[in-house]
C-alpha positions as CSV (number, residue, x, y, z in Angstrom):
1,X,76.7,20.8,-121.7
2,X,74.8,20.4,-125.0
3,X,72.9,23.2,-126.4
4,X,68.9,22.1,-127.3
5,X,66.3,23.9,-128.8
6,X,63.1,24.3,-127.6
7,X,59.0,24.9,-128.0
8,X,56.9,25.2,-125.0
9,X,53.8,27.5,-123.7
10,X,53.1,29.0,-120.8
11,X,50.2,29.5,-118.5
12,X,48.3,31.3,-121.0
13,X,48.7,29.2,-123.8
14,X,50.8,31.0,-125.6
15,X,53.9,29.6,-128.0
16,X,57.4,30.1,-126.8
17,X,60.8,29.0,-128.6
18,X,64.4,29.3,-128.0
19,X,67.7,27.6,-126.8
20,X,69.2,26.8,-123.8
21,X,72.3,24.9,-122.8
22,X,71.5,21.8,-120.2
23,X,73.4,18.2,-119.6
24,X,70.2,16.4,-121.4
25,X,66.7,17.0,-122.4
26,X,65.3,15.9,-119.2
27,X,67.5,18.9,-117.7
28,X,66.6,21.1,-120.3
29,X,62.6,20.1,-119.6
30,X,63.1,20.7,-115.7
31,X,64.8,23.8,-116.3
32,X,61.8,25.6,-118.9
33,X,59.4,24.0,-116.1
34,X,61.2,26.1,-113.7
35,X,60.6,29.1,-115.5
36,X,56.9,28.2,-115.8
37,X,56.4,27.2,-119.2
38,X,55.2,23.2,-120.5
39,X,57.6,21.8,-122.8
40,X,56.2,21.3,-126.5
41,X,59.1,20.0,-128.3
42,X,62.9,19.9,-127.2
43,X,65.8,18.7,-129.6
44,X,69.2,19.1,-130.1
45,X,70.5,21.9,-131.9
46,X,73.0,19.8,-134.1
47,X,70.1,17.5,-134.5
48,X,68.3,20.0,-135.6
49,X,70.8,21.7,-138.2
50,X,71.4,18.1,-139.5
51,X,67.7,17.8,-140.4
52,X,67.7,20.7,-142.2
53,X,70.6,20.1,-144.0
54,X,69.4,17.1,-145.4
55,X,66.2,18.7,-146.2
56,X,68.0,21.6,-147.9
57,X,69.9,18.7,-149.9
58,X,66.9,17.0,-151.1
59,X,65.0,20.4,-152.2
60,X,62.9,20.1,-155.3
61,X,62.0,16.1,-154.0
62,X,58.2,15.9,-153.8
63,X,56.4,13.6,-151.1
64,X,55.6,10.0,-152.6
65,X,52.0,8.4,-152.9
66,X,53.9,5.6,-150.4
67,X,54.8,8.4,-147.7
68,X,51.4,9.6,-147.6
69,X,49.9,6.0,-147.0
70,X,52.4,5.6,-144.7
71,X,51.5,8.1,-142.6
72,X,47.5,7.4,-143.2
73,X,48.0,4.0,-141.5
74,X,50.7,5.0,-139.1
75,X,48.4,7.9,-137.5
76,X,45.5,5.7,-137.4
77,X,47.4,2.9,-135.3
78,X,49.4,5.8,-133.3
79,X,45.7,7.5,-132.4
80,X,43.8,4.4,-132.2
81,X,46.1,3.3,-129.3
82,X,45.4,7.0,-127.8
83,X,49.1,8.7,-128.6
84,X,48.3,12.5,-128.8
85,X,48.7,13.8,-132.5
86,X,51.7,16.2,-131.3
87,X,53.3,13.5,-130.0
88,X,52.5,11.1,-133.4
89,X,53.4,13.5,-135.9
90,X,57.0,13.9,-133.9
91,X,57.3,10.2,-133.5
92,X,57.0,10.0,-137.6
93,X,59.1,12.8,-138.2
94,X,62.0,10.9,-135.9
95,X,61.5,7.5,-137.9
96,X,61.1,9.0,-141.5
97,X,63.7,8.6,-143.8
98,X,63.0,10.6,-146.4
99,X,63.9,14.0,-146.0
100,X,60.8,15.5,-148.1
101,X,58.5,13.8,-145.7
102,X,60.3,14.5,-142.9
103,X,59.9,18.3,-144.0
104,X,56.3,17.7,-144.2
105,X,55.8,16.0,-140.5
106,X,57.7,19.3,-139.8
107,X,55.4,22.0,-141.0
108,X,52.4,19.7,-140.1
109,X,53.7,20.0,-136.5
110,X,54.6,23.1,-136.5
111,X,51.2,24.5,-137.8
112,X,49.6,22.7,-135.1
113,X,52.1,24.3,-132.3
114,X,50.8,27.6,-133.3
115,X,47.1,26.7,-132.3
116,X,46.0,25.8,-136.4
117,X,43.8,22.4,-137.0
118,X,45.7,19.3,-138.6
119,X,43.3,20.0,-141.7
120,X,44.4,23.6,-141.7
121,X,47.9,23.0,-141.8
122,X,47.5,20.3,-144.3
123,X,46.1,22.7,-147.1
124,X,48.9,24.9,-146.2
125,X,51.2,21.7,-147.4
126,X,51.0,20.9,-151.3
127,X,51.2,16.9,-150.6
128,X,47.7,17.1,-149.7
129,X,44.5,16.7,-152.4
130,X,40.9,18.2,-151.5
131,X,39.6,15.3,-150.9
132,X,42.2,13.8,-148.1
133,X,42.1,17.5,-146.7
134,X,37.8,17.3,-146.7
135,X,38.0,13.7,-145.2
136,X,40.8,14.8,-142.2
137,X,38.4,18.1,-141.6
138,X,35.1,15.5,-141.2
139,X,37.0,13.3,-138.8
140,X,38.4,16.3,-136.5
141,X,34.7,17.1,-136.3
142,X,32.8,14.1,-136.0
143,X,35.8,13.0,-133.4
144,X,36.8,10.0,-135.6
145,X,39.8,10.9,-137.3
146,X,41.2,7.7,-136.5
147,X,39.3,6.2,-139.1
148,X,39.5,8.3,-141.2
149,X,43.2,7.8,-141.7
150,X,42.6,4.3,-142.1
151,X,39.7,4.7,-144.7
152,X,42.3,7.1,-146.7
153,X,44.9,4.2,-146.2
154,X,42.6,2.1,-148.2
155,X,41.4,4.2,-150.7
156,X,44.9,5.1,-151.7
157,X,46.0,1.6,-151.6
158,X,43.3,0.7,-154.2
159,X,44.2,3.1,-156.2
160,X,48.0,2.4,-156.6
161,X,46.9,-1.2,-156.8
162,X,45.4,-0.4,-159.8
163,X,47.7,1.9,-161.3
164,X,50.5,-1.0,-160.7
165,X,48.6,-3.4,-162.2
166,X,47.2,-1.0,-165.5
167,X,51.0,-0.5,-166.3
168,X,51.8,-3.7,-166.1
169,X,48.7,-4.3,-168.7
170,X,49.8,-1.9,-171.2
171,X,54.0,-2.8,-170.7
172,X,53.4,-5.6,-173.9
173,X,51.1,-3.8,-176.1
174,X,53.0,-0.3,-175.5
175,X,56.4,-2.7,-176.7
176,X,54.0,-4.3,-179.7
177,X,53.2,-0.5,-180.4
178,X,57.0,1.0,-180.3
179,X,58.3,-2.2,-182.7
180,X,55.4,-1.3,-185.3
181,X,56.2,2.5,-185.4
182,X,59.9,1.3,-185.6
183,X,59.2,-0.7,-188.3
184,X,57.1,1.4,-190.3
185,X,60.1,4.1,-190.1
186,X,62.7,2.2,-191.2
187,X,60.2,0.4,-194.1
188,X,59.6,4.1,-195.0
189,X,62.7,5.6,-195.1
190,X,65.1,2.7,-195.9
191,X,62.8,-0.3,-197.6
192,X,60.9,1.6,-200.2
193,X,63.4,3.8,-201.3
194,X,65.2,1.2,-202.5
195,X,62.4,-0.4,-204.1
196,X,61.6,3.0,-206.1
197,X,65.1,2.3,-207.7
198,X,63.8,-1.2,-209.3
199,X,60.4,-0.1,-210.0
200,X,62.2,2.8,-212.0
201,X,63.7,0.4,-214.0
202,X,60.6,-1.4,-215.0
203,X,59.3,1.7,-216.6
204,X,56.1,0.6,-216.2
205,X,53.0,2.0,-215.0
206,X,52.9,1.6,-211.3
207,X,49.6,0.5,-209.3
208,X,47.6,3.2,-207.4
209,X,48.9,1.7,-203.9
210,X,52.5,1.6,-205.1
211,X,52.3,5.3,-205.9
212,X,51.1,6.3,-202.5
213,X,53.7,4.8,-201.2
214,X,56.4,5.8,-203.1
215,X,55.1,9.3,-202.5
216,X,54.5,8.9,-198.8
217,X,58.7,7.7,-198.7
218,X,59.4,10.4,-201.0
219,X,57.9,12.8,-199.1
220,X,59.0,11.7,-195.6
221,X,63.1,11.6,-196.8
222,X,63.3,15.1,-198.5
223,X,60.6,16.9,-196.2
224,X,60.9,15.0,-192.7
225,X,61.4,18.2,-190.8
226,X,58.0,19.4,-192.1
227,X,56.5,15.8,-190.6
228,X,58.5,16.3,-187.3
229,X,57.2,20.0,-187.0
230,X,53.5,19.0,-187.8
231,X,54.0,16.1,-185.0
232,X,55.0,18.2,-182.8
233,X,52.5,20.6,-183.3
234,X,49.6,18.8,-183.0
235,X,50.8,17.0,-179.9
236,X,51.5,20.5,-178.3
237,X,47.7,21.9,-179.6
238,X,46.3,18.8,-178.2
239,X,48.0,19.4,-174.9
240,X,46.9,23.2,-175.1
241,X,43.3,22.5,-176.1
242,X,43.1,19.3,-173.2
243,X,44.0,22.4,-170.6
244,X,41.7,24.1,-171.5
245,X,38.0,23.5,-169.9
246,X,36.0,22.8,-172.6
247,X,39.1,20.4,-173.9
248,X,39.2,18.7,-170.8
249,X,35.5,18.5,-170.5
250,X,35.7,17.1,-174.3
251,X,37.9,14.3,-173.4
252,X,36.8,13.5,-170.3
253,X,33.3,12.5,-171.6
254,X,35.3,10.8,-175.0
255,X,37.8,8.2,-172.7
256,X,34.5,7.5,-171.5
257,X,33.0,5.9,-174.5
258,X,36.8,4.7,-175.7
259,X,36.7,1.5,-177.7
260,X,37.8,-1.9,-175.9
261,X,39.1,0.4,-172.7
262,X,36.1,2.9,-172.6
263,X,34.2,0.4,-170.5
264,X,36.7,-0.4,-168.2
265,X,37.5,3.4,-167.3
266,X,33.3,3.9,-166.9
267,X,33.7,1.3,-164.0
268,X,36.4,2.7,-162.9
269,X,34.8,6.0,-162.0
270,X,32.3,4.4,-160.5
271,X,33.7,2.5,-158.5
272,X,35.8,5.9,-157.4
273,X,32.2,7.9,-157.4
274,X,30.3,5.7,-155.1
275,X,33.4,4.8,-152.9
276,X,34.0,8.2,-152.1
277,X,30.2,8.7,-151.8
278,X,29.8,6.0,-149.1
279,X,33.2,7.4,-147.4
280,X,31.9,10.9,-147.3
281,X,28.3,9.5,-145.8
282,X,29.8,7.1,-143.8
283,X,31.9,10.0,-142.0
284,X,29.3,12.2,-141.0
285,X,29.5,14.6,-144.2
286,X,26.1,16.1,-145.0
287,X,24.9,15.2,-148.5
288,X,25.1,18.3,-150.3
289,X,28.5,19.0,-149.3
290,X,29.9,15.3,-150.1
291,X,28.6,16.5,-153.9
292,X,31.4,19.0,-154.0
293,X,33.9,17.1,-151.8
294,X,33.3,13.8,-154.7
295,X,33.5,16.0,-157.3
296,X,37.0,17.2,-156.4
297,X,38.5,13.7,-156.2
298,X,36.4,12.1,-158.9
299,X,38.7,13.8,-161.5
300,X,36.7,14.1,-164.3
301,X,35.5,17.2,-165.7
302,X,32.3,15.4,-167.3
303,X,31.9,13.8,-164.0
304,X,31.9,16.6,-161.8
305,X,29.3,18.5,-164.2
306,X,26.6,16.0,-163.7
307,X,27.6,16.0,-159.6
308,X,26.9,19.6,-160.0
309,X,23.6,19.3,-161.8
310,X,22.9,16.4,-158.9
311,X,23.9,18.7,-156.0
312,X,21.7,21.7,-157.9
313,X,18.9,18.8,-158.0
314,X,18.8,18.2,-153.8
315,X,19.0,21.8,-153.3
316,X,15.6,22.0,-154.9
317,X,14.2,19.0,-153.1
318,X,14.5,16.1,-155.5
319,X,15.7,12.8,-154.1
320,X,19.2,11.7,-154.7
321,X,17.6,8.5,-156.9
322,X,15.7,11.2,-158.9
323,X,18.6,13.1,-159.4
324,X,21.2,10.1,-160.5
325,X,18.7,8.7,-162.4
326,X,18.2,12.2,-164.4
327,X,22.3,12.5,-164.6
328,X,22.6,9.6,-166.6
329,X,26.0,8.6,-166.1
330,X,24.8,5.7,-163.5
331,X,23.7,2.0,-164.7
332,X,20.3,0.6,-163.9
333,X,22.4,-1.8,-161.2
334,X,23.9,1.3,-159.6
335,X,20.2,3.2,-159.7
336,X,18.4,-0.2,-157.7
337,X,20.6,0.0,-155.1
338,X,20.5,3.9,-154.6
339,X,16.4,3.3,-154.3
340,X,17.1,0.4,-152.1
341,X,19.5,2.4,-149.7
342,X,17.5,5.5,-149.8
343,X,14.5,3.7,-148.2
344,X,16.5,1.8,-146.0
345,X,18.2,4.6,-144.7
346,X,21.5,2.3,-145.6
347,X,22.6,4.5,-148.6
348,X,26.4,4.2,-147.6
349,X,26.7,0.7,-146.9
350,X,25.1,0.0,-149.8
351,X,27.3,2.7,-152.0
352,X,30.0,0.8,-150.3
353,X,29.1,-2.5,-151.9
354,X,28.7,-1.1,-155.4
355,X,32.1,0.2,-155.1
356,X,33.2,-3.2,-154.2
357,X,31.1,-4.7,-156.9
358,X,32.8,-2.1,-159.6
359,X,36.6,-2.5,-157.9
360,X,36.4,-6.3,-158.3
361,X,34.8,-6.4,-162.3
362,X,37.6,-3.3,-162.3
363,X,40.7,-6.1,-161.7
364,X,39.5,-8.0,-163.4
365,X,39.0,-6.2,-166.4
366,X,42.6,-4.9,-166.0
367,X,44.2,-8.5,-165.3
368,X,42.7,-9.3,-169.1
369,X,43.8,-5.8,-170.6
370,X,46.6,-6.9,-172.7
371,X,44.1,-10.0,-174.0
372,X,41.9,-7.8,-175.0
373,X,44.4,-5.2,-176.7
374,X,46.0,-8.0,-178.6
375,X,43.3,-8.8,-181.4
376,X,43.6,-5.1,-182.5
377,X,47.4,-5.0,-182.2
378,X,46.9,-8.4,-184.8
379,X,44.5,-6.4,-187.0
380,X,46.9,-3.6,-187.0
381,X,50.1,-5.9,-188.0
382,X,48.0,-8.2,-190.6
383,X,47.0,-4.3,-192.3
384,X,50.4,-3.0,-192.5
385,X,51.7,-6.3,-194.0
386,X,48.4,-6.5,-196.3
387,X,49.4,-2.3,-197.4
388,X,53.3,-3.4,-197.9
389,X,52.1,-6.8,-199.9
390,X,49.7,-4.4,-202.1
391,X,52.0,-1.6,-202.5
392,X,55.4,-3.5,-203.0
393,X,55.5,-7.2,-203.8
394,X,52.8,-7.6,-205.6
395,X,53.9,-5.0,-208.2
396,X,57.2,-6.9,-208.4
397,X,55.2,-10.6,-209.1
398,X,53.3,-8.4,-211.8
399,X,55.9,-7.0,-213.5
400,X,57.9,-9.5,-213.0
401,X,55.6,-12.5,-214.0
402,X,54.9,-10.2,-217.3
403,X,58.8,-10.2,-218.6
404,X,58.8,-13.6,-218.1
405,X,56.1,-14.6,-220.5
406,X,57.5,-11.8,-223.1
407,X,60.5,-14.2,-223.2
């Protein structure tokens, strides 16, 4: 006899757990039918405490982007071909292998055991954004949550996509960046020291360049703690002021207008912003609350303020063209469309294609991000030599060039 554990309810609905001993879970399923109560869940008991142990092993492990899109295309195929979502989320829980997200299926399940919506029990979860949990809550009540998951399937795979693909961009000039910084440190602290010791015995006057950098080195050998502090200081304040909401607001509006990446991250919010516009539509979402639903993914406090003064715009009657036009964040390309989609009565398909449009100049962009870094990377090298050719050599030539024709 093994011993199982089980969830069922009974005529009225209401939950029941407990254990039982029986020879399998078929016996164990006949026997709670016996007693007049529908089997919910039924699993062994050393199962069971296995599970657990693993997940009280792996504590402190968060759910992964990859799990999440896992499970967006793994419910849409398991409800598209009609399983129940009881029987889905247990079938995922069984198959997962990491322990975190086989906590997750848990709680999901057992949220909806107790009567609570699969939207509910996912804002009880903190694997979950706003936007996933608005987008799950529009498809339980328009009755096409299928979909849904796989829309959310492909809005996350876009967006890791290009994450992937903006790392890769930046690996070279991040490496350009590290050697320079390298460089300048060992230049300051090692090079020009020992320079100072020949230009000493010149005793000559020095050119203006020559003395800012010996008193830069100087400076950075006897008083580098007071440089370290001040770096750290200001990277903390940054950090402090960037948390703040007028910070954030500050530099969310500045990456927008970035040189050489500024343009690229524009597009890319976009391309986010009408995506999740069409979504939202396309799902049966009312247009004043899709404003608040966008705003939450979109990310961007600058954003989100002129979605607000939008959303404050259709309240009062204005047309959503009116509105975006007055917002000024959209281009004249975006704007044509919006007037072409609100007469058709097309506005989401239409959003949809702008968002394509702005995902496709978007890779591109990225796939030529390291081509486009480079020139100022050069710029930056040919300065720092042009500075050290100033500073150090050419004093040496002088001076050098001058005892020469004294002899």
């Amino acid at each position: 006899m093994a011993s199982f554990s089980y969830k069922a309810r009974d005529a009225g609905g209401a939950l029941a757990e407990g254990a039982l001993e029986a020879p399998d879970a078929k016996a164990a399923a006949d026997v709670l039918i016996s007693r007049g109560l529908i089997p919910v869940d039924i699993a062994l008991e050393r199962a069971r405490s296995q599970l657990n142990l693993s997940i009280s092993l792996s504590r402190g492990k968060k759910v992964s982007v990859d799990d999440i899109m896992f499970f967006s295309r793994q419910m849409y195929t398991l409800m598209k071909a009609g399983v129940p979502i009881l029987q889905a989320l247990g079938g995922l829980r069984d198959s997962a292998v990491s322990p975190a997200f086989a906590e997750l299926l848990r709680k999901l399940r057992d949220s909806l055991d107790a009567g609570r919506e699969l939207s509910v029990a996912m804002q009880e979860t903190d694997a979950f954004d706003s936007f996933y949990i608005s987008m799950v809550r529009i498809g339980e009540q328009t009755g096409g949550l299928d979909r849904i998951f796989l829309q959310l399937f492909e809005h996350l795979r876009f967006e890791k996509s290009m994450r992937a693909k903006i790392k890769a961009a930046l690996r070279y000039p991040t490496f350009v960046v590290i050697a320079m910084a390298a460089a300048l440190v060992v230049i300051n602290m090692l090079v020009i020291p020992a320079f100072a010791k020949v230009f000493d015995s010149f005793h000559a006057e020095l050119p203006l360049m020559t003395r800012i950098l010996l008193g830069v080195s100087n400076f950075s050998m006897h008083y580098w703690y007071i440089v370290l502090g001040v770096v750290v200081f200001a990277t903390y304040a940054v950090r402090a002021y960037a948390n703040t909401s007028g910070g954030r607001y500050a530099w969310d509006r500045a990456k927008l207008r970035l040189p050489i990446v500024g343009d690229t991250i524009n597009k890319a919010m976009l391309a986010r912003l009408t995506g999740s516009f069409a979504l939202a539509f396309r799902s049966g979402l009312p247009v004043l609350p899709s404003f608040t639903v966008v705003a939450q993914v979109i990310d961007n406090a600058f954003i989100a303020q002129k979605l607000d003064q939008m959303k404050s715009g259709v309240e009062r009657g204005e047309s959503i063209l009116r509105t975006a036009a007055a917002a000024r964040i959209f281009t004249p390309v975006v704007l044509q469309m919006i007037a072409v989609g609100e007469e058709s009565g097309d506005l989401d398909g239409l959003l949809q294609e702008i968002a394509d449009m702005y995902d496709r100049e978007v890779e591109y962009e990225i796939d030529n991000l390291s081509a486009r870094i480079e020139p100022l990377l050069i710029v930056c090298l040919g300065a720092m030599v042009l500075v050290l050719a100033l500073g150090i050599f050419m004093p040496i030539w002088n001076l050098s060039s001058a005892m020469m024709g004294h002899h």
